[in-house]
C-alpha positions in Angstrom: -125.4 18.2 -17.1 -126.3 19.1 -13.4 -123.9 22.7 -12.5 -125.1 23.7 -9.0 -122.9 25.8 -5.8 -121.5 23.9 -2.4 -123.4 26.4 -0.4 -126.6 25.5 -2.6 -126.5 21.8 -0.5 -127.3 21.4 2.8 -124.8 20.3 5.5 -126.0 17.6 7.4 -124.2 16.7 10.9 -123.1 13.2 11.4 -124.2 12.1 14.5 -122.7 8.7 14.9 -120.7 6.6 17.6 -117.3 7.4 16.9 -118.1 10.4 14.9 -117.5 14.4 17.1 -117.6 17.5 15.2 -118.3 16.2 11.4 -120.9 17.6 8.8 -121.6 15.8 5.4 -122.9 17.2 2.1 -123.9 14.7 -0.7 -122.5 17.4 -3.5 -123.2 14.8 -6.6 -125.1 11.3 -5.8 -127.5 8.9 -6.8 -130.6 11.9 -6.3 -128.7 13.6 -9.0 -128.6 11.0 -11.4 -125.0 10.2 -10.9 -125.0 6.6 -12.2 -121.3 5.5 -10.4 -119.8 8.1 -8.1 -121.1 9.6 -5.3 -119.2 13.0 -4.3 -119.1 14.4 -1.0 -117.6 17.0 0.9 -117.2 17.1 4.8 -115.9 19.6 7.2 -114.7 18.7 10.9 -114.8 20.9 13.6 -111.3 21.7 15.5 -111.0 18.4 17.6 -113.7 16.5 15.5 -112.7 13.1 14.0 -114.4 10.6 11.3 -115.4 6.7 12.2 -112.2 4.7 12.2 -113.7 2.7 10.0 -113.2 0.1 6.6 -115.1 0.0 3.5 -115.3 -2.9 0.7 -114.4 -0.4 -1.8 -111.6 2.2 -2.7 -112.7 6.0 -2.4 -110.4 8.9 -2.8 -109.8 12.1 -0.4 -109.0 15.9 -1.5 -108.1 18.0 1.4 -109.9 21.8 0.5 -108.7 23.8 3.8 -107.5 23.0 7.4 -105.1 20.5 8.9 -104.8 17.3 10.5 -104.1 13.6 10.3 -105.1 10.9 7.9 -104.7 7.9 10.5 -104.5 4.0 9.6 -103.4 1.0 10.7 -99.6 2.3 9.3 -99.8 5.0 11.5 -100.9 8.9 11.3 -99.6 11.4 8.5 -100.0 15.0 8.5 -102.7 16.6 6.1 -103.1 20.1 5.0 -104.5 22.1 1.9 -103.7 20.4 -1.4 -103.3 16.9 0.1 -105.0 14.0 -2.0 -105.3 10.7 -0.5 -106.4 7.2 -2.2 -107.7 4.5 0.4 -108.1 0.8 -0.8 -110.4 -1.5 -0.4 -110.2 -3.0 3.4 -107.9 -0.3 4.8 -108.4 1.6 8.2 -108.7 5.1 8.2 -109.7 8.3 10.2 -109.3 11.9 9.3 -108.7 14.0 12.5 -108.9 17.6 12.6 -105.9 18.7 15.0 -106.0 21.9 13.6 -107.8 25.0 15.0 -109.8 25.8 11.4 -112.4 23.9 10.3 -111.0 21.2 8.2 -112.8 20.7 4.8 -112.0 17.5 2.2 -113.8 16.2 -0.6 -114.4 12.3 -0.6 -115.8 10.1 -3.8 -116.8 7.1 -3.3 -118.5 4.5 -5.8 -122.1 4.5 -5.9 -122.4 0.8 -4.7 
């Protein structure tokens, strides 16, 4: 069993085309010996966005603090505290922080 504190892992800024304002922590991954999920946790500036971008895999969103807009190729939808979101394989998505808090979510992915 691996128990460790958020604030115990390192936020790393994503510095990417079509990435403003985003920070990543790897929470629980493959260094930890997770065999299939990887956990993560990112927080986006006021005005920061993710890629708008597609994975070959389903991964699953918890919204911790903040607001904003889960955007896809259906449109945008209001997010806020509480707010738990399941994107499929092959669908479009962005997380926007319209807010003027940080916006924090959780994402886990499979460790493909």
């Amino acid at each position: 069993m691996i128990i460790k504190k958020v604030e115990s892992v390192p936020k790393e800024p994503v510095d990417d085309a079509g990435v403003k304002g985003v920070k990543k922590q790897v929470l629980l991954g493959p260094a930890d010996g997770a065999p299939n999920f990887i956990m993560r946790q990112f927080t986006v500036e006021p005005g920061g966005y993710t890629f708008y971008h597609r994975h070959d895999y389903e991964h699953e969103i918890y919204v911790i603090a903040g607001s904003g807009i889960a955007r896809s190729a259906h449109g945008e939808t209001p997010i806020s505290p509480q707010t738990i979101i399941l994107i499929n394989a092959g669908e479009v998505h962005q997380i926007v922080n319209h807010g003027t808090e940080e916006l924090v979510f959780l994402c886990l992915i499979p460790n493909v």
